[in-house]
DOGU-232963 format. One record per residue (C-alpha): residue in three letters; x, y, z. Coordinates in pm, 1 decimal. Example, Ala and Ser with C-alpha at 12.3 -4.5 7.8 and 13.67 -1.06 7.14 Angstrom:
<residuo ALA | xx 1230.0 | yy -450.0 | zz 780.0>
<residuo SER | xx 1367.0 | yy -106.0 | zz 714.0>
//
This chain:
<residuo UNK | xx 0.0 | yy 0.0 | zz 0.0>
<residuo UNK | xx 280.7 | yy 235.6 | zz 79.1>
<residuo UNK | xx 460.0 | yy 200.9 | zz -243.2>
<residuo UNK | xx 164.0 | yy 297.9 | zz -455.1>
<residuo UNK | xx 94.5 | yy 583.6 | zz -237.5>
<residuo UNK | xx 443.0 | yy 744.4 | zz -337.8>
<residuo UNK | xx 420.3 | yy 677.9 | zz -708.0>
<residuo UNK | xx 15.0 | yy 845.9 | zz -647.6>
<residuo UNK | xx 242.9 | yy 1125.0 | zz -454.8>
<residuo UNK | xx 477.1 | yy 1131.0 | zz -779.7>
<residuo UNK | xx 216.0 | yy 1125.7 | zz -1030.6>
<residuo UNK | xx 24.1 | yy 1417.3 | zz -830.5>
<residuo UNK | xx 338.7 | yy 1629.6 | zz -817.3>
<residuo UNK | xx 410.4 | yy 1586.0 | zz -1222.2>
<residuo UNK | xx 76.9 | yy 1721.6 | zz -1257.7>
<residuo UNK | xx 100.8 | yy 2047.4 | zz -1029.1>
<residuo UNK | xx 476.3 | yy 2143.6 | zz -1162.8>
<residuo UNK | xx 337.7 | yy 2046.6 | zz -1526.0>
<residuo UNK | xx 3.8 | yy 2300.7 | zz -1454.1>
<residuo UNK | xx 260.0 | yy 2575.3 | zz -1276.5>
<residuo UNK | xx 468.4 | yy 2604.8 | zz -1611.2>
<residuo UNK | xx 149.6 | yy 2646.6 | zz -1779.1>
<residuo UNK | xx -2.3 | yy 2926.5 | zz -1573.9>
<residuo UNK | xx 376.5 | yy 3121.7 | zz -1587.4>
<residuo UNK | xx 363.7 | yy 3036.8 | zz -1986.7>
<residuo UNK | xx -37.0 | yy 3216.1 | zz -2004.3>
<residuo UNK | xx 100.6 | yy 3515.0 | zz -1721.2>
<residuo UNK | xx 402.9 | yy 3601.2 | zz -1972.8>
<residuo UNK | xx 160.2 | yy 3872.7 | zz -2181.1>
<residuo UNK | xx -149.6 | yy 4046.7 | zz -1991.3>
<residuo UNK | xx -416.8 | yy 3938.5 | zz -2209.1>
<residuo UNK | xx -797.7 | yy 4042.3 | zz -2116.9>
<residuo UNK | xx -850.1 | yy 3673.1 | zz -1981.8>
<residuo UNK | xx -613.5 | yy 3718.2 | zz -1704.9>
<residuo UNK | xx -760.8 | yy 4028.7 | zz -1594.4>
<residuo UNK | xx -1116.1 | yy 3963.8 | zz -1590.9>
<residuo UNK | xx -994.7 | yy 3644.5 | zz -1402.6>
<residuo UNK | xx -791.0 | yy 3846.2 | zz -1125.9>
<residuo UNK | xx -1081.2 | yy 4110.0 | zz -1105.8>
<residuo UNK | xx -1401.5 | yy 3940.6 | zz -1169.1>
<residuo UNK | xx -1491.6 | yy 4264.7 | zz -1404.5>
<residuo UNK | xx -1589.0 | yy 4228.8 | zz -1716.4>
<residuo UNK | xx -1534.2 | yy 4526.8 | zz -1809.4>
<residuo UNK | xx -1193.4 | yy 4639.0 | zz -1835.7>
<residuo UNK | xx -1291.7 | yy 4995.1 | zz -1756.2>
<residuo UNK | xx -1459.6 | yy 4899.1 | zz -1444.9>
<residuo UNK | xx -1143.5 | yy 4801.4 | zz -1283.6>
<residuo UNK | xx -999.4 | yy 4998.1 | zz -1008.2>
<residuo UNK | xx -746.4 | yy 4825.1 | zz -834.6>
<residuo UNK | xx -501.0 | yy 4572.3 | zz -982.9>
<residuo UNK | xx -260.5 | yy 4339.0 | zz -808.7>
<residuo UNK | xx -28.1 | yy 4133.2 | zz -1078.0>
<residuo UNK | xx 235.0 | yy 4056.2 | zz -821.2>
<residuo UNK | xx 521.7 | yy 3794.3 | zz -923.1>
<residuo UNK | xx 354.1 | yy 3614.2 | zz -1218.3>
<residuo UNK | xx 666.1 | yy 3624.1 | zz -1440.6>
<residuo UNK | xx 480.4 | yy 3898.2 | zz -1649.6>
<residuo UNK | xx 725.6 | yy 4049.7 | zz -1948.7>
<residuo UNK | xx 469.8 | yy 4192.2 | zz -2155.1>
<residuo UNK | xx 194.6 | yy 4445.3 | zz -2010.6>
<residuo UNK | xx -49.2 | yy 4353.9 | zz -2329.7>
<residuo UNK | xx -373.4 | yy 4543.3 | zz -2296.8>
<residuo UNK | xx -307.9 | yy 4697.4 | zz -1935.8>
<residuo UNK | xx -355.4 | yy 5014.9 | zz -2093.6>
<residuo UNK | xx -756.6 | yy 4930.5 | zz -2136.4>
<residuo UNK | xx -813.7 | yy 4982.6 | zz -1814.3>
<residuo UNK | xx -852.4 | yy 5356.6 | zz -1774.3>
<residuo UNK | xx -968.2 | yy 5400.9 | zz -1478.1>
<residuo UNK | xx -695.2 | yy 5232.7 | zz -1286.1>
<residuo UNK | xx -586.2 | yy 5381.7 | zz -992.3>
<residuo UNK | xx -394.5 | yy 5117.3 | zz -820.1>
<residuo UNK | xx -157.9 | yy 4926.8 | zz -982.9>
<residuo UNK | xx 107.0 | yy 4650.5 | zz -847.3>
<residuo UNK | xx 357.0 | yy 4491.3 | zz -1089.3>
<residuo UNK | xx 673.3 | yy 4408.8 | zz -885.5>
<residuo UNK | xx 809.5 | yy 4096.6 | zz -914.9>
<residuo UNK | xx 803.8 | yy 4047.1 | zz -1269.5>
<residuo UNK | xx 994.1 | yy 4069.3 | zz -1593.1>
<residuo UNK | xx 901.4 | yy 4386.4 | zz -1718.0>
<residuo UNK | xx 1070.8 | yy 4602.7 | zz -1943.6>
<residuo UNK | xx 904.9 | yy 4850.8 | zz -2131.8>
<residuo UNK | xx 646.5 | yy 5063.5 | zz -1974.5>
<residuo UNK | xx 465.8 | yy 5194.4 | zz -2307.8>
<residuo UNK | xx 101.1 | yy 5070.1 | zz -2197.9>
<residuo UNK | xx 91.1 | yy 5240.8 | zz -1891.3>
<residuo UNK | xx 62.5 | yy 5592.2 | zz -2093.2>
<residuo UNK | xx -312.2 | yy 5582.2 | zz -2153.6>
<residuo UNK | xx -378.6 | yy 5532.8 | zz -1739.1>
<residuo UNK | xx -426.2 | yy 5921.0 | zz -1687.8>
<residuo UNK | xx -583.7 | yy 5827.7 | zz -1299.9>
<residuo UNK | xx -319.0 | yy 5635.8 | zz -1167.5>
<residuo UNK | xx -262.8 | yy 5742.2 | zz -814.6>
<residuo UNK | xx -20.2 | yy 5450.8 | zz -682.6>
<residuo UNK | xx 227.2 | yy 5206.3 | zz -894.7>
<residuo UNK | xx 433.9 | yy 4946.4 | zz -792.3>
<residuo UNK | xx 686.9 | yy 4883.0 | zz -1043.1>
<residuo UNK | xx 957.2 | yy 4717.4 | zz -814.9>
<residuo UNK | xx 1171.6 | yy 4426.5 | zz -903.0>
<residuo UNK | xx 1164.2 | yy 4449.9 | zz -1255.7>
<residuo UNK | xx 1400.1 | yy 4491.3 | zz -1552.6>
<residuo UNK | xx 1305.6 | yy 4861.5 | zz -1640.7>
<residuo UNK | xx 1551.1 | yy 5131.0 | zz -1777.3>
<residuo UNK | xx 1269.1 | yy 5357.6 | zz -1932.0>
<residuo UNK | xx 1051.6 | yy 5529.2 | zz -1718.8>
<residuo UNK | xx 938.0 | yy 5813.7 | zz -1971.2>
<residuo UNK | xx 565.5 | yy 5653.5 | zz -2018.3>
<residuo UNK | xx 479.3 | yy 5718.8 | zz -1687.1>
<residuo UNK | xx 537.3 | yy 6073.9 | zz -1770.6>
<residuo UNK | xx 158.0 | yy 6094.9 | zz -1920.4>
<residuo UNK | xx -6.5 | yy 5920.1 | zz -1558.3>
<residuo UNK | xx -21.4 | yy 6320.4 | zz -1453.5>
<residuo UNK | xx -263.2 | yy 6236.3 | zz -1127.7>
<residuo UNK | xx 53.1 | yy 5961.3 | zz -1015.8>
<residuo UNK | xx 115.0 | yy 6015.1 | zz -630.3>
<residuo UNK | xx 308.5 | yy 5725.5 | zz -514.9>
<residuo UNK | xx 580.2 | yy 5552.5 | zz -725.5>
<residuo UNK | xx 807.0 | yy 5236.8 | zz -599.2>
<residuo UNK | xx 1058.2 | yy 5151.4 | zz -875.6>
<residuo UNK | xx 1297.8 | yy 5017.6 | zz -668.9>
<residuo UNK | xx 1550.8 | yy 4675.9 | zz -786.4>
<residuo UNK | xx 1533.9 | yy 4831.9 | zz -1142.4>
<residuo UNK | xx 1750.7 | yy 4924.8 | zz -1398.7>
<residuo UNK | xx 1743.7 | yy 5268.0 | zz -1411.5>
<residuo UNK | xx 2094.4 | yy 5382.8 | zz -1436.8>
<residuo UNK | xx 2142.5 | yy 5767.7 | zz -1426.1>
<residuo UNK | xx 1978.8 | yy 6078.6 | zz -1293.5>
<residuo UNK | xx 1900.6 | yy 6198.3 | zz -1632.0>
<residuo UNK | xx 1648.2 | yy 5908.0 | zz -1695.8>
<residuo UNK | xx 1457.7 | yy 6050.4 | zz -1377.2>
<residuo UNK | xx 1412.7 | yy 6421.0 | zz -1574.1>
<residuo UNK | xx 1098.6 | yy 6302.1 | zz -1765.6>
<residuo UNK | xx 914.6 | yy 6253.6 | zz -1414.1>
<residuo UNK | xx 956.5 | yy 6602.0 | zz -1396.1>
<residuo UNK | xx 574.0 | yy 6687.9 | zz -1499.1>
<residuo UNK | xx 457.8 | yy 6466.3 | zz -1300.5>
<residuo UNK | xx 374.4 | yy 6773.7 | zz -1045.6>
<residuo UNK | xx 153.7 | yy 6550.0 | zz -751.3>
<residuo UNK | xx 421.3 | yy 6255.0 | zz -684.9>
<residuo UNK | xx 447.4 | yy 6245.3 | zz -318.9>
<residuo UNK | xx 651.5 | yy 5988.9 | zz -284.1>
<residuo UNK | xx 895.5 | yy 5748.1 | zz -493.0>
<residuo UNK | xx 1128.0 | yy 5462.0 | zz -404.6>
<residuo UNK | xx 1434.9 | yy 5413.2 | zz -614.8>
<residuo UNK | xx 1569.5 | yy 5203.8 | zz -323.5>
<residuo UNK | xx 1418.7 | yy 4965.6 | zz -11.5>
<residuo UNK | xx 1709.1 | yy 4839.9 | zz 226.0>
<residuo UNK | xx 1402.7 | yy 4611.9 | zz 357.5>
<residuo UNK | xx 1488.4 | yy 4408.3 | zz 53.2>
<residuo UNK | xx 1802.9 | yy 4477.0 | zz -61.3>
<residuo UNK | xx 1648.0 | yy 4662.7 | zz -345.4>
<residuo UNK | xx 1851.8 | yy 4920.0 | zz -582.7>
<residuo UNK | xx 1901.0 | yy 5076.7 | zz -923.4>
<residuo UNK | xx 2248.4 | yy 5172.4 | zz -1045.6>
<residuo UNK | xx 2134.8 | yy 5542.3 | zz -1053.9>
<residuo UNK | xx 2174.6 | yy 5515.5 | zz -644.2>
<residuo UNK | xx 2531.9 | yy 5485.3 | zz -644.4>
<residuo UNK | xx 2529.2 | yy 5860.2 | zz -753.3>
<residuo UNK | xx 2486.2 | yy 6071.5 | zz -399.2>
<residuo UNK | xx 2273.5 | yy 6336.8 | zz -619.5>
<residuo UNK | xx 2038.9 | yy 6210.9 | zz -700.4>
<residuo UNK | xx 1794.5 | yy 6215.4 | zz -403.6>
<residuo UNK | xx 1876.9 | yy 6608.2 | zz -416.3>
<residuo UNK | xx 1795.0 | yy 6588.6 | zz -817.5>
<residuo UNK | xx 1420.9 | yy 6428.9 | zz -631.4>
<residuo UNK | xx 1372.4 | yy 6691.2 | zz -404.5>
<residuo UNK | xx 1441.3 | yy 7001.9 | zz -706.7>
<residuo UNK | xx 1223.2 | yy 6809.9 | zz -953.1>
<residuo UNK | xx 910.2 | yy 6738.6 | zz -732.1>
<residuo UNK | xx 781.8 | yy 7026.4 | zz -537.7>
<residuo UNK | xx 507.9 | yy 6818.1 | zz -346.4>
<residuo UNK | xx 771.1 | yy 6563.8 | zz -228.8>
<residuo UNK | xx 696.5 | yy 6402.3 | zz 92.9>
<residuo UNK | xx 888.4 | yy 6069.1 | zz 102.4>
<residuo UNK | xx 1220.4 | yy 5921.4 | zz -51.4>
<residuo UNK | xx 1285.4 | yy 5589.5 | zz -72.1>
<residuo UNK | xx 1103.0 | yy 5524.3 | zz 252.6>
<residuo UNK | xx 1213.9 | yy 5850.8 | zz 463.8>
<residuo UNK | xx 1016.9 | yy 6139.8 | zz 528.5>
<residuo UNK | xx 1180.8 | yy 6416.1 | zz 388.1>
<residuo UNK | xx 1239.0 | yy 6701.8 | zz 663.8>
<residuo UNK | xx 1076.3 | yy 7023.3 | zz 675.6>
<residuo UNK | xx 811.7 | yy 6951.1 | zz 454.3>
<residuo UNK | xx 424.0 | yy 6902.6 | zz 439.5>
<residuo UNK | xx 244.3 | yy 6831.9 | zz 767.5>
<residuo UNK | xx 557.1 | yy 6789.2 | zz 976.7>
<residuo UNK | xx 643.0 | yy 7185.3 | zz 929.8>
<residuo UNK | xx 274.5 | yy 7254.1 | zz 896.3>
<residuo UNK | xx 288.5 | yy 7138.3 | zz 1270.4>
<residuo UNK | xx 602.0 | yy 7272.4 | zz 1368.3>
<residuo UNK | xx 444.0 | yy 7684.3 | zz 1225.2>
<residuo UNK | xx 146.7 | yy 7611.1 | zz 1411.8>
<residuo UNK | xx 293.9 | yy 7520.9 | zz 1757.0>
<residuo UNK | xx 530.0 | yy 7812.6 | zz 1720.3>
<residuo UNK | xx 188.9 | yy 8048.5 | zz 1643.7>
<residuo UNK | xx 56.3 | yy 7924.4 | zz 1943.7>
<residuo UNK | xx 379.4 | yy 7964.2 | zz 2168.0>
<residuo UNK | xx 398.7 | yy 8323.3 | zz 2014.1>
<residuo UNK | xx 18.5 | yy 8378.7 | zz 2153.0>
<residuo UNK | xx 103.5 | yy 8306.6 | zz 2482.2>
<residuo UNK | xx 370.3 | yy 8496.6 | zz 2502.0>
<residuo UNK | xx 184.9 | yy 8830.2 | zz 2419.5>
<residuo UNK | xx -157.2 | yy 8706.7 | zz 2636.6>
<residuo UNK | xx -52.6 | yy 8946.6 | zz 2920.2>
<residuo UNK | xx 27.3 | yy 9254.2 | zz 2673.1>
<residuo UNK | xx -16.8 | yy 9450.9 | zz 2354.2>
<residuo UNK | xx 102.4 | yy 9283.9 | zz 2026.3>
<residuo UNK | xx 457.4 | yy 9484.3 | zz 1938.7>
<residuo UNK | xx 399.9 | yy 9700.2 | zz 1583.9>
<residuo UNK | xx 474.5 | yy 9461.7 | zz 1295.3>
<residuo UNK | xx 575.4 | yy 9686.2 | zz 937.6>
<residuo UNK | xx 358.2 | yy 9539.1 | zz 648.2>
<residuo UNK | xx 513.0 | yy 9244.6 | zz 436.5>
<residuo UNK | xx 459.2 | yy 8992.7 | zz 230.5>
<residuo UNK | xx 439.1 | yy 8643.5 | zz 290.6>
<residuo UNK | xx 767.4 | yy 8423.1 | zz 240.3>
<residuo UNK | xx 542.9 | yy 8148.8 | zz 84.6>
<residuo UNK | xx 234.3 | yy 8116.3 | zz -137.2>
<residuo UNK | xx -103.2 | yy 8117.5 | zz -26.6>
<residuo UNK | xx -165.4 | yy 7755.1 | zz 82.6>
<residuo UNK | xx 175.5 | yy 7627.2 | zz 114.4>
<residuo UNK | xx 103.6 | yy 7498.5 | zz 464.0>
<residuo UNK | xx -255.8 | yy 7334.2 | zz 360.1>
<residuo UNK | xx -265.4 | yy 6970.0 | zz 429.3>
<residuo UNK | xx -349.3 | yy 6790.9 | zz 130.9>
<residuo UNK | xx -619.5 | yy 6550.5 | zz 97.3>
<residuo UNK | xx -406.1 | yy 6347.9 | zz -197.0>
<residuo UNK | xx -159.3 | yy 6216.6 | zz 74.8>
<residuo UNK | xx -465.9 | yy 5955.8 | zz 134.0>
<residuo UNK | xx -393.1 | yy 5773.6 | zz -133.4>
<residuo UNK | xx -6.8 | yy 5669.7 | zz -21.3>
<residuo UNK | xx -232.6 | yy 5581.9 | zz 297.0>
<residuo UNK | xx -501.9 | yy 5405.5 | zz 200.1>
<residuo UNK | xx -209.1 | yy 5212.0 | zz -4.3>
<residuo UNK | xx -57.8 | yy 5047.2 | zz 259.9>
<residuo UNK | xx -357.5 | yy 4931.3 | zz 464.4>
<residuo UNK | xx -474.7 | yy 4798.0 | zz 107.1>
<residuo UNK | xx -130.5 | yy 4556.9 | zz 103.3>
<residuo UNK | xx -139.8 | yy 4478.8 | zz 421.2>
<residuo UNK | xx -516.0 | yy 4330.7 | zz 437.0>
<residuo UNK | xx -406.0 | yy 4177.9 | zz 174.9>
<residuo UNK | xx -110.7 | yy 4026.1 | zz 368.5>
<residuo UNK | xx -404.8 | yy 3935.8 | zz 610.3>
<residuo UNK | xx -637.0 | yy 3723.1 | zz 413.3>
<residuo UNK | xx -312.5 | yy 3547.4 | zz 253.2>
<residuo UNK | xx -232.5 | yy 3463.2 | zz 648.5>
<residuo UNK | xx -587.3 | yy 3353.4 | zz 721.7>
<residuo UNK | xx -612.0 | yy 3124.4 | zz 432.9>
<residuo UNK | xx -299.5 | yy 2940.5 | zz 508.6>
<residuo UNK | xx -418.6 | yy 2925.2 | zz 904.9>
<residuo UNK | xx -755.5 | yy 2733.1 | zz 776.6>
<residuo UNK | xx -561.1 | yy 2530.2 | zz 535.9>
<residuo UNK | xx -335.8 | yy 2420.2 | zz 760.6>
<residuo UNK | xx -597.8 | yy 2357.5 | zz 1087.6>
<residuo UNK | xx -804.3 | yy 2140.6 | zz 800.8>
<residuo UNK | xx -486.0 | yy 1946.4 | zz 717.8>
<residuo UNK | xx -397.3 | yy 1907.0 | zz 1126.8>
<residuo UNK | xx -794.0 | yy 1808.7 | zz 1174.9>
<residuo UNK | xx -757.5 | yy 1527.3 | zz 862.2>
<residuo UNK | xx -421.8 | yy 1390.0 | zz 990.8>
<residuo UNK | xx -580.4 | yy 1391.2 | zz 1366.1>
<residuo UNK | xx -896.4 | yy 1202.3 | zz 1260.8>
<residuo UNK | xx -671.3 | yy 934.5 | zz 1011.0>
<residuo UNK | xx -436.7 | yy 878.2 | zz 1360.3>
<residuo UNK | xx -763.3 | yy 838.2 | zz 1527.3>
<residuo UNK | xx -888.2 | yy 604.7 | zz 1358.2>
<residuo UNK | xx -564.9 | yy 421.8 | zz 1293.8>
<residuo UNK | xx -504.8 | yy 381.2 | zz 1700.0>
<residuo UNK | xx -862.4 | yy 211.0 | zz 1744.1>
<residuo UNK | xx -850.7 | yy -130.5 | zz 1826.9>
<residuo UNK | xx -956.7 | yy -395.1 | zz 1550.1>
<residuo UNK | xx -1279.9 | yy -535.6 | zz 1556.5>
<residuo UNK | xx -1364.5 | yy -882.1 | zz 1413.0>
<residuo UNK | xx -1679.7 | yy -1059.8 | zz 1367.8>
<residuo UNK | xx -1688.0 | yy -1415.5 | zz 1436.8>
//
């Protein structure tokens, strides 16, 4: 009994390995199949959120169909060109880490981007980062994540994260860090100082300030509602880290409930009837 067991075991694990290299084979080009499959939408248009994580995808196909995309993960793939990902004017957050990419000039058109992760690429130099430059609501983007030993060559070049800071205006986070002095964090840091300066004059008349003109625009210390979306981001991947976790607790407490019921059965004493 034992030795056909292992040869069912054998047989079993052809199959699955035989099935895998067919699924990576199908994943190599997005086709309209695998999408409605991921999404359940029939529509392209309809979808929202996408999540094509580590399928061994090299060709983006008809990604660009879905035009109304706002959330997009690719890392952990084999992408190289970007061109698709031109028509997706709404994209607010893309996840284009772990890839093969040199090119990042179609992302140039996704003008409502916020959040971009491009980190373990290929992108070599600071001047392939100049045609981000209109991209004038990125909050943050991640050329780098020491969580994962992720890079691009362009990092080795101590300039470039100062290149980052001159090209985006609205800049709130660099590869991970919160860059100083900007957004809420001085927004706070005025606004206890305002209130420090209040108390100090509570007791007496305000001293005669001469007329100028504000050292910033009007609105420069607004909080912005778009930093929601970087937000709203993360709790996204990490209920999906979640259900992942739950799924693999209920496989495995059916598994531990099939092997305890086969042991149970196994230790009972035989029975004969005479």
């Amino acid at each position: 009994m034992s030795g056909i067991q292992i040869i069912y075991s054998n047989e079993t694990l052809a199959t699955v390995r035989s099935s895998y290299i067919d699924n990576q084979t199908d994943f190599a080009k997005i086709t309209a199949a695998l999408l409605k499959s991921k999404t359940g939408e029939f529509d392209l248009e309809s979808i929202l959120y996408l999540k094509l994580r580590g399928l061994g995808i090299c060709d983006l196909g008809c990604i660009g169909e879905c035009i109304n995309l706002e959330r997009l993960d690719l890392s952990g793939n084999n992408i190289t060109s970007l061109i698709p990902l031109a028509s997706l004017k709404l994209l607010l957050v893309l996840n284009l880490s772990a890839n093969r990419i040199t090119n990042l000039e179609p992302i140039c058109n996704c003008d409502n981007l916020q959040s971009l992760n491009v980190a373990a690429n290929l992108i070599s130099s600071v001047e392939h980062l100049h045609c981000l430059h209109s991209l004038r609501k990125l909050e943050s983007i991640r050329l780098k994540d020491n969580t994962f030993s992720y890079n691009n060559p362009v990092c080795k070049n101590t300039s470039y994260r100062n290149l980052i800071l001159e090209m985006f205006p609205n800049i709130k986070v660099v590869d991970g860090e919160r860059v100083v002095g900007r957004g809420s964090d001085l927004y706070q840091l005025c606004k206890d100082i305002d209130e420090s300066l209040k108390g100090f004059y509570k007791n007496g008349p305000l001293p005669d300030v001469p007329d100028c003109k504000p050292w910033v625009e009007e609105g420069f210390w607004d909080l912005k509602r778009s930093n929601n979306a970087i937000i709203e981001e993360a709790y996204k991947q990490f209920n999906d880290v979640l259900h992942e976790c739950r799924l693999l607790n209920n496989r495995a407490a059916h598994v531990i409930a099939q092997t305890e019921r086969a042991l149970s059965m196994k230790n009972q004493p035989k029975q004969y009837v005479l």
